[in-house]
PDB file of N, CA, C and O in Angstrom, chain B, residues numbered from 101:
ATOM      1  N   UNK B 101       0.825  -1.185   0.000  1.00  0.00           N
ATOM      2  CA  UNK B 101       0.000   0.000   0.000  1.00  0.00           C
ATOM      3  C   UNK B 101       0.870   1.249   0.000  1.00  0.00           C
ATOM      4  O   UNK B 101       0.710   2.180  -0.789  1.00  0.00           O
ATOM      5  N   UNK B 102       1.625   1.207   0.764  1.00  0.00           N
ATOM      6  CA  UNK B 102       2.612   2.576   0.731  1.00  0.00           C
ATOM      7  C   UNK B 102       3.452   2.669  -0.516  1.00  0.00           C
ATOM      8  O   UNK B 102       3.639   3.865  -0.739  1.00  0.00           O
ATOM      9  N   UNK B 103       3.978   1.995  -1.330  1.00  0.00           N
ATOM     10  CA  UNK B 103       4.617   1.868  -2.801  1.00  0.00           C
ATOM     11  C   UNK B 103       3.164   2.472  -3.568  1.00  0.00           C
ATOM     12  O   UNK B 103       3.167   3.688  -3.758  1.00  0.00           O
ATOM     13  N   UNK B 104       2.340   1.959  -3.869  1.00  0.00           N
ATOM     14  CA  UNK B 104       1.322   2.848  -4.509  1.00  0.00           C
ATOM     15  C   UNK B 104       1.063   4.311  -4.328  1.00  0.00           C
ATOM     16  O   UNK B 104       0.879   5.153  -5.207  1.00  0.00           O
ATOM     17  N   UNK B 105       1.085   4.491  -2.781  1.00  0.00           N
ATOM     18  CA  UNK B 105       0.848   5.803  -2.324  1.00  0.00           C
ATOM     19  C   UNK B 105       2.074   6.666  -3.014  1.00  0.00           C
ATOM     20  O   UNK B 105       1.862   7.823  -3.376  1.00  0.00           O
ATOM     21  N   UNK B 106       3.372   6.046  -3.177  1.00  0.00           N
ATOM     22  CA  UNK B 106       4.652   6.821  -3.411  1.00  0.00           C
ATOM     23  C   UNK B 106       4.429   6.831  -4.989  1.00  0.00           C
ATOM     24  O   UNK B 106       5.004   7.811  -5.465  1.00  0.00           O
ATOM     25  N   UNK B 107       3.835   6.125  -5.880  1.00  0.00           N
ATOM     26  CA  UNK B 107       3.658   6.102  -7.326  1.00  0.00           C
ATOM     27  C   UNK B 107       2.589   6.676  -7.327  1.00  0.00           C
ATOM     28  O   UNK B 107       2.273   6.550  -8.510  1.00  0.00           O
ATOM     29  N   UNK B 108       1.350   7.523  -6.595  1.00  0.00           N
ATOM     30  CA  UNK B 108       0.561   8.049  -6.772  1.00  0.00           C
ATOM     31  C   UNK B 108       1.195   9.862  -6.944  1.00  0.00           C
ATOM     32  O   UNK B 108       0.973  10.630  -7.881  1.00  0.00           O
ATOM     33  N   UNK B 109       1.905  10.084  -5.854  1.00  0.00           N
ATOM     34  CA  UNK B 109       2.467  11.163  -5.561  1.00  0.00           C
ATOM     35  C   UNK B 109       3.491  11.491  -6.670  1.00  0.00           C
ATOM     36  O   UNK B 109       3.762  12.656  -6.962  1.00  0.00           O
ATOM     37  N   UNK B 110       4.014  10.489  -7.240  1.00  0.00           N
ATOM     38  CA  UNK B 110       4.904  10.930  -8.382  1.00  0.00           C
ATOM     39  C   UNK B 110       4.620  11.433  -9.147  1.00  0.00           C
ATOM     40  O   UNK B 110       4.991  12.519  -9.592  1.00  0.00           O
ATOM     41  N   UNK B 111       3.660  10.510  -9.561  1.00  0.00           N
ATOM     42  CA  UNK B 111       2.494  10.799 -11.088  1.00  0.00           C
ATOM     43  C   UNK B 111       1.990  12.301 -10.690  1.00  0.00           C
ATOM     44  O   UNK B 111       2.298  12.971 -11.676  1.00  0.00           O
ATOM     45  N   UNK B 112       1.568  12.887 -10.042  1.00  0.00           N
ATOM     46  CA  UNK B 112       0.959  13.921  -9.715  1.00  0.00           C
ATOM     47  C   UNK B 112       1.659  14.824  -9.827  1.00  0.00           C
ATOM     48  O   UNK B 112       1.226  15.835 -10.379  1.00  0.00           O
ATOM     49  N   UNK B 113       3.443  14.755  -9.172  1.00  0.00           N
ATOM     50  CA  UNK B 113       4.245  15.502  -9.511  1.00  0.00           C
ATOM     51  C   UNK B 113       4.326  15.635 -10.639  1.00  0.00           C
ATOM     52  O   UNK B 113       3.744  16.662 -10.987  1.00  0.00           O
ATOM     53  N   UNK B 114       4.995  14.833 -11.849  1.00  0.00           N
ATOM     54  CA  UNK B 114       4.994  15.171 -12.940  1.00  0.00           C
ATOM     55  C   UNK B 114       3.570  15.640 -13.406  1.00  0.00           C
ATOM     56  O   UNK B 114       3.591  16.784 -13.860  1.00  0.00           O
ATOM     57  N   UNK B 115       2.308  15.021 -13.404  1.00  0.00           N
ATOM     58  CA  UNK B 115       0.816  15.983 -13.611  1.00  0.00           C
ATOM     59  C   UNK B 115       1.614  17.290 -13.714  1.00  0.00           C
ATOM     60  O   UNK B 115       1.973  17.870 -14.739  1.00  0.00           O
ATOM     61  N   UNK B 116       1.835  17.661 -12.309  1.00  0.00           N
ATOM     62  CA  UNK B 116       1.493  19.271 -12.078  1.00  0.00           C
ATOM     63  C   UNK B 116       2.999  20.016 -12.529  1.00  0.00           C
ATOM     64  O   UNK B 116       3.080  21.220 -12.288  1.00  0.00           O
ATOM     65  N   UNK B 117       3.924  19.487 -13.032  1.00  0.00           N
ATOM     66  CA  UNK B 117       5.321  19.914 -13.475  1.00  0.00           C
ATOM     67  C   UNK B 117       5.386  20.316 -14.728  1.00  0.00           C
ATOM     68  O   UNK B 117       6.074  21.206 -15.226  1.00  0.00           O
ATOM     69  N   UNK B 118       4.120  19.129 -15.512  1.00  0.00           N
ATOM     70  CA  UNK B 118       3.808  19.632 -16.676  1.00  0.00           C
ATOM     71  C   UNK B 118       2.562  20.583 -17.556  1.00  0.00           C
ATOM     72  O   UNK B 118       2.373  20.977 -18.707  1.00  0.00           O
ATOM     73  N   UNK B 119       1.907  20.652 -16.259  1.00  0.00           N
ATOM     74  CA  UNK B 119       0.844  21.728 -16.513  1.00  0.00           C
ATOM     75  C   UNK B 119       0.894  23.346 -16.198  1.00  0.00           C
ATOM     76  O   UNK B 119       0.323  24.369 -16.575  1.00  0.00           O
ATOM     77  N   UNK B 120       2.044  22.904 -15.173  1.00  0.00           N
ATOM     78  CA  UNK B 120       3.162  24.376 -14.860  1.00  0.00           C
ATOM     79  C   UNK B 120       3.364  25.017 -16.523  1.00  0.00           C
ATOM     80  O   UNK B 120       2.899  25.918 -17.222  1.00  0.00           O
ATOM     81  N   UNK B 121       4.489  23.780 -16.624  1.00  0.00           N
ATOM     82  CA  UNK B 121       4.937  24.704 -17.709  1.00  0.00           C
ATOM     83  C   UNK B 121       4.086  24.721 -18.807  1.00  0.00           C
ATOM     84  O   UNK B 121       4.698  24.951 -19.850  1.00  0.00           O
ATOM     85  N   UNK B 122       2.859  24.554 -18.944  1.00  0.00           N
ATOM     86  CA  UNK B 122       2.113  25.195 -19.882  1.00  0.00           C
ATOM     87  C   UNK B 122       1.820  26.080 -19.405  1.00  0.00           C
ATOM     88  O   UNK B 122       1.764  27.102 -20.089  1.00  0.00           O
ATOM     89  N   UNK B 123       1.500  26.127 -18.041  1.00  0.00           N
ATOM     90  CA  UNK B 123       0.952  27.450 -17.357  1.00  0.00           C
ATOM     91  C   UNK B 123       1.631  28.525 -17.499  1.00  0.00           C
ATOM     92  O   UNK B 123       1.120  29.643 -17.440  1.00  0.00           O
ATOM     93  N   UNK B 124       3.265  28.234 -17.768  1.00  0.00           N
ATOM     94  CA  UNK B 124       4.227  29.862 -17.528  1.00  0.00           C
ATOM     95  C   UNK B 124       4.495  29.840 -19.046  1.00  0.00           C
ATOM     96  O   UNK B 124       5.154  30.827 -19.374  1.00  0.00           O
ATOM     97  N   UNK B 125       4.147  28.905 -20.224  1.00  0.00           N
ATOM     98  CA  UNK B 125       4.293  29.733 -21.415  1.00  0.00           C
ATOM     99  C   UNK B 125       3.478  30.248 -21.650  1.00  0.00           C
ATOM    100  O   UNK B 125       3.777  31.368 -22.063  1.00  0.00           O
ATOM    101  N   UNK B 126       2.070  29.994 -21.618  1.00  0.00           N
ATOM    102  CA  UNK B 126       0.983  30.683 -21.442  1.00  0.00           C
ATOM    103  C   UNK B 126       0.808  31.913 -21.614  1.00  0.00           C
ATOM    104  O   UNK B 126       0.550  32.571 -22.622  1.00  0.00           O
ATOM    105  N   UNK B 127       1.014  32.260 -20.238  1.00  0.00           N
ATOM    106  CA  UNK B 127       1.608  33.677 -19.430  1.00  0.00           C
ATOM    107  C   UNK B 127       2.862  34.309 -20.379  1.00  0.00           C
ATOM    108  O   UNK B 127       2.840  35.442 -20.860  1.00  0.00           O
ATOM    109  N   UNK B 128       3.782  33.488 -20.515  1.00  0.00           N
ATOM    110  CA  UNK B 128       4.940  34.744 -21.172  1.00  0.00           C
ATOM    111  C   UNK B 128       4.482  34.892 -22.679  1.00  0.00           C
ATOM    112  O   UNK B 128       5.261  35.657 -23.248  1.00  0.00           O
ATOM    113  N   UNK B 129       3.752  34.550 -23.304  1.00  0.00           N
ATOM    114  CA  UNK B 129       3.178  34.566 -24.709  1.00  0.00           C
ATOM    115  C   UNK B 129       2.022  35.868 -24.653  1.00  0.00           C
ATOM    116  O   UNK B 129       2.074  36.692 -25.566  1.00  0.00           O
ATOM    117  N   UNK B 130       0.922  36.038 -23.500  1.00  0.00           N
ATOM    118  CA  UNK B 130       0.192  36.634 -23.318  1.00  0.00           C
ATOM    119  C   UNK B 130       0.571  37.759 -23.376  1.00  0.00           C
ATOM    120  O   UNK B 130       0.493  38.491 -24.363  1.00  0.00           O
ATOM    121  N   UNK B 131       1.334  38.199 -21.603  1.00  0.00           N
ATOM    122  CA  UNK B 131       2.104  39.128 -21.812  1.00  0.00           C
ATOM    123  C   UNK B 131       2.913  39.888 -22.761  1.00  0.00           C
ATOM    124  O   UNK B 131       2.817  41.105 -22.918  1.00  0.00           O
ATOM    125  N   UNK B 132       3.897  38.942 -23.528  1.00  0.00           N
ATOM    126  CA  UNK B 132       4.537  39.527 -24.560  1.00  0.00           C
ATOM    127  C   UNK B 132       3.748  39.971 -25.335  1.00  0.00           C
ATOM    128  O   UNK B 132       4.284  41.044 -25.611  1.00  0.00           O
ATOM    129  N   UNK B 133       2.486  39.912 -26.125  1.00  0.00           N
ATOM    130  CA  UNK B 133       1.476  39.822 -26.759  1.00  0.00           C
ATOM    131  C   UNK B 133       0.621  41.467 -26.635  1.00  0.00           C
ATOM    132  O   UNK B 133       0.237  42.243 -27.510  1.00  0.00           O
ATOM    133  N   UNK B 134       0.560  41.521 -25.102  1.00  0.00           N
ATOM    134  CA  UNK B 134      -0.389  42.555 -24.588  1.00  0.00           C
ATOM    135  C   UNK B 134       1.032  43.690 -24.580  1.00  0.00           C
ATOM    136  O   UNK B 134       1.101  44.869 -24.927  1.00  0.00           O
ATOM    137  N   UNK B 135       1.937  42.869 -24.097  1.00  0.00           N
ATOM    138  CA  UNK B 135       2.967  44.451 -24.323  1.00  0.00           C
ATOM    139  C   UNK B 135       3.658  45.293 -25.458  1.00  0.00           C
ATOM    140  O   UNK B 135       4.188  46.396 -25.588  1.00  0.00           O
ATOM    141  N   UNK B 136       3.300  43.921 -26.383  1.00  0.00           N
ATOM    142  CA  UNK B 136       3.274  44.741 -27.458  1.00  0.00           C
ATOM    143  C   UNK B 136       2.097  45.784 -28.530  1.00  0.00           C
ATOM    144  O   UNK B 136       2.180  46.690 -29.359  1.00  0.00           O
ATOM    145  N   UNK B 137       1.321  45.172 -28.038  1.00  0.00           N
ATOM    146  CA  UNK B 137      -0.055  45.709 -28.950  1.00  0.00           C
ATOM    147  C   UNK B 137      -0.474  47.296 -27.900  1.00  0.00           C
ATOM    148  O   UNK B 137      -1.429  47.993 -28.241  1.00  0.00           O
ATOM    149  N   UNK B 138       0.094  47.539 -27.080  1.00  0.00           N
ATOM    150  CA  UNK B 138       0.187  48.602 -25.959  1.00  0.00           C
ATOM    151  C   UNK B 138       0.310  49.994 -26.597  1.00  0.00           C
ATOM    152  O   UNK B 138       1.474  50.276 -26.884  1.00  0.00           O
ATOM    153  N   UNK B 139      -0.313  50.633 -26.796  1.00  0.00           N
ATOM    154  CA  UNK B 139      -0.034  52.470 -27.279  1.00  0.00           C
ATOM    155  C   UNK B 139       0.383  53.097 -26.002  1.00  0.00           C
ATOM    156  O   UNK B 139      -0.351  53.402 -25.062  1.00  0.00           O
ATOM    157  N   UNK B 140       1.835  53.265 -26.115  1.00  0.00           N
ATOM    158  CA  UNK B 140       2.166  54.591 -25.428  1.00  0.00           C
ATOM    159  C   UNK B 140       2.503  55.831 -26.344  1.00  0.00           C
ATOM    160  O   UNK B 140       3.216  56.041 -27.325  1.00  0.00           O
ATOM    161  N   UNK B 141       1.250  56.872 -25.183  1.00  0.00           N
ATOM    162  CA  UNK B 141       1.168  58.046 -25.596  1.00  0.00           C
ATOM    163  C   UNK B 141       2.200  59.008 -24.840  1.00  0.00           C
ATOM    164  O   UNK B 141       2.075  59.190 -23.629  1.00  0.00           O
ATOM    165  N   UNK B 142       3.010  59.494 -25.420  1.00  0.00           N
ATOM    166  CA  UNK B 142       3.928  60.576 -24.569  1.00  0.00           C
ATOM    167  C   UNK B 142       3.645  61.995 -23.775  1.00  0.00           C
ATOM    168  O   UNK B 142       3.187  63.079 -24.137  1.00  0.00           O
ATOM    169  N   UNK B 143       4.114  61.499 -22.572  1.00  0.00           N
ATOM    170  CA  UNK B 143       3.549  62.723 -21.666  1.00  0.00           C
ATOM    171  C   UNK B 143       4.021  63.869 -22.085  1.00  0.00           C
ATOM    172  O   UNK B 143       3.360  64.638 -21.387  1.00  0.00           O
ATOM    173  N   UNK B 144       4.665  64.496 -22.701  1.00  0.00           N
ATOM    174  CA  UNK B 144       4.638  65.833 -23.423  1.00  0.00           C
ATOM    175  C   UNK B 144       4.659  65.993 -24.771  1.00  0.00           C
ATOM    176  O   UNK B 144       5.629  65.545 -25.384  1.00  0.00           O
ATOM    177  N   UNK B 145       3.977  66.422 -25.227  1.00  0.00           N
ATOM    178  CA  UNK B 145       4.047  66.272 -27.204  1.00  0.00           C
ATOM    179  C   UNK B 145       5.574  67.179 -27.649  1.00  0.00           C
ATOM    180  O   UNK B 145       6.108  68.152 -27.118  1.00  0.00           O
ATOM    181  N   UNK B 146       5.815  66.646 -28.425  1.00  0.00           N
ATOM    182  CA  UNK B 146       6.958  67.765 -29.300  1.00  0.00           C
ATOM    183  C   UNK B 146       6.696  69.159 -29.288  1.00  0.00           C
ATOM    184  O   UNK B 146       5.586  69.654 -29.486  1.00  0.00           O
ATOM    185  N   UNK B 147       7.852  69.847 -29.026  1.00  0.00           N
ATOM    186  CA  UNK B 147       7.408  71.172 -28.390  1.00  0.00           C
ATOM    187  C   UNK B 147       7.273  71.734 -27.546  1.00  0.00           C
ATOM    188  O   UNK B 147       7.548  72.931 -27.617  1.00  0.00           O
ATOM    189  N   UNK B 148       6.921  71.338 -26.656  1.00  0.00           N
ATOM    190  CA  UNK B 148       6.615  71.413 -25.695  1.00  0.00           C
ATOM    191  C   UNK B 148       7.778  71.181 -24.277  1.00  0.00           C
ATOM    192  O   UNK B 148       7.543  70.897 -23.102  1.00  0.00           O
ATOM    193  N   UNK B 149       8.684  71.364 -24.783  1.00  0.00           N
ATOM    194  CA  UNK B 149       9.579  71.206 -23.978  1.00  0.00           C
ATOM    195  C   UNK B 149      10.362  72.214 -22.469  1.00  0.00           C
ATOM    196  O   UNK B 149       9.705  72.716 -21.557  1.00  0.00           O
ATOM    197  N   UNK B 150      11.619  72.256 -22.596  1.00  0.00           N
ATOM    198  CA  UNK B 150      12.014  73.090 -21.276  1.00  0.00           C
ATOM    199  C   UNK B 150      12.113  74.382 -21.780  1.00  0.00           C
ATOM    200  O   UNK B 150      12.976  74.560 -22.639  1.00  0.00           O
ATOM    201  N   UNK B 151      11.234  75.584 -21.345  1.00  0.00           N
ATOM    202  CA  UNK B 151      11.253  76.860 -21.539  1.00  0.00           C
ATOM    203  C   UNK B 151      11.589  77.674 -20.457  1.00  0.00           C
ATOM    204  O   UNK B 151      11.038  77.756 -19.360  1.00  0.00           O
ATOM    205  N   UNK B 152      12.599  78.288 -20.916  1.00  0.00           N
ATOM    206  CA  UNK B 152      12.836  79.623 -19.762  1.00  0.00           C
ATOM    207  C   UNK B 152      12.079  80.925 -19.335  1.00  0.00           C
ATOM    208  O   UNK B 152      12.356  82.038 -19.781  1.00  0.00           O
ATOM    209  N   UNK B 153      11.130  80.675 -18.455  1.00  0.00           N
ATOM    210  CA  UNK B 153      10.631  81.349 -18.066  1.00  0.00           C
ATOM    211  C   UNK B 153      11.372  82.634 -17.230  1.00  0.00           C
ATOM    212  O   UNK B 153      12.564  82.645 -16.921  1.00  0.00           O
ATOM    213  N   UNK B 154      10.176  83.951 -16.871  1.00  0.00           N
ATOM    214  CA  UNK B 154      10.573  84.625 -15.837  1.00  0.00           C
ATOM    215  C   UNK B 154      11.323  84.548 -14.783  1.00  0.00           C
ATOM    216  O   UNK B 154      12.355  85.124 -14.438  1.00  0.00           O
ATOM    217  N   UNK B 155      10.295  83.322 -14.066  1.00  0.00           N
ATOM    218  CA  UNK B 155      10.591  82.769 -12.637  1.00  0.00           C
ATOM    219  C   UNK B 155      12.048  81.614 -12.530  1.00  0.00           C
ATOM    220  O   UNK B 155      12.971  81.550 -11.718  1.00  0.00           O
ATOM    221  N   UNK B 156      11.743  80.887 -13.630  1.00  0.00           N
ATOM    222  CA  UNK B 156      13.344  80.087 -14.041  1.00  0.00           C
ATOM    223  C   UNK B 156      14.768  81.172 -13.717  1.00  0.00           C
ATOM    224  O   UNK B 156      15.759  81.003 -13.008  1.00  0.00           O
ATOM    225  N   UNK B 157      14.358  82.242 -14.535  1.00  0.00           N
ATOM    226  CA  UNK B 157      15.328  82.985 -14.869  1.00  0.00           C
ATOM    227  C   UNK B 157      16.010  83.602 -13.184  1.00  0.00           C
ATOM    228  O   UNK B 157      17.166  83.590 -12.761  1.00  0.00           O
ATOM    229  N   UNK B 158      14.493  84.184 -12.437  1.00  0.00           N
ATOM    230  CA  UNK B 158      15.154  84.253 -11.277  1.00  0.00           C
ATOM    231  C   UNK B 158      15.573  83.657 -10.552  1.00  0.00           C
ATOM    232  O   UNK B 158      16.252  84.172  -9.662  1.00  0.00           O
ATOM    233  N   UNK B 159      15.392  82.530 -10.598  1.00  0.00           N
ATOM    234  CA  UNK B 159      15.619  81.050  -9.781  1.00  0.00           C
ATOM    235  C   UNK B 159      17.359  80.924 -10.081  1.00  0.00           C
ATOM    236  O   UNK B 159      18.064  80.447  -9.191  1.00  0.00           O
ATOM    237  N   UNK B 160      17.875  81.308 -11.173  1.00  0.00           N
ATOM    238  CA  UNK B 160      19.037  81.248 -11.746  1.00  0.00           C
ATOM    239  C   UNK B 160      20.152  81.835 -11.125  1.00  0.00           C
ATOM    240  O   UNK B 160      21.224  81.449 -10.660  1.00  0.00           O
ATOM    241  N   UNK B 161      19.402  83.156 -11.306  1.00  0.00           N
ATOM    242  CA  UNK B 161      20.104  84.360 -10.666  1.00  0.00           C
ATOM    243  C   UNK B 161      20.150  84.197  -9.239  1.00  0.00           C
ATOM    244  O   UNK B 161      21.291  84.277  -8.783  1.00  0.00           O
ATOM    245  N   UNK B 162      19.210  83.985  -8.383  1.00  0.00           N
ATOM    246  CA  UNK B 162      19.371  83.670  -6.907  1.00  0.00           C
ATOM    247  C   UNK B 162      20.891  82.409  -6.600  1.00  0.00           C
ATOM    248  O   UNK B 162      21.569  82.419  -5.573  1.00  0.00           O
ATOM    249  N   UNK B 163      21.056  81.643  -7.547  1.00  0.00           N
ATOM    250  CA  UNK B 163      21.975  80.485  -7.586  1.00  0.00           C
ATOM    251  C   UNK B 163      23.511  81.117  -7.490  1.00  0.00           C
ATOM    252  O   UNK B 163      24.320  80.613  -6.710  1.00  0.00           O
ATOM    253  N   UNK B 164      23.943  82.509  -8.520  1.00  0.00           N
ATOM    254  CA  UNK B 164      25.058  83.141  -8.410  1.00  0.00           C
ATOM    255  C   UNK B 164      25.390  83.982  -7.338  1.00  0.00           C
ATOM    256  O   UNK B 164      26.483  84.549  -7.314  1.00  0.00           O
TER     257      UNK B 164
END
């Protein structure tokens, strides 16, 4: 009875060793999938960049 019990537990291991790794290609196929089909929109459009303002300017001058 206990030899069965130990060939029950095996089998199960491999079961679940090989349903793993369907489980994590799965997942890295998905992912890769969703991260690519992903629109990133850029938080500042062209143009829009670093301008020297007034307050910059005094901020500058306080520094010398």
């Amino acid at each position: 009875m206990k030899k069965q019990a130990a060939a029950m537990s095996r089998r199960e291991a491999l079961k679940a060793l090989a349903i793993g790794t369907v489980a994590g290609t799965a997942v890295t196929l998905t992912s890769t999938a969703v991260a690519e089909s992903s629109d990133v929109t850029p938080a500042v459009s062209k143009g829009e960049g670093y301008r020297e303002t007034p307050h910059i300017r005094a901020y500058y001058a306080s520094l010398r």
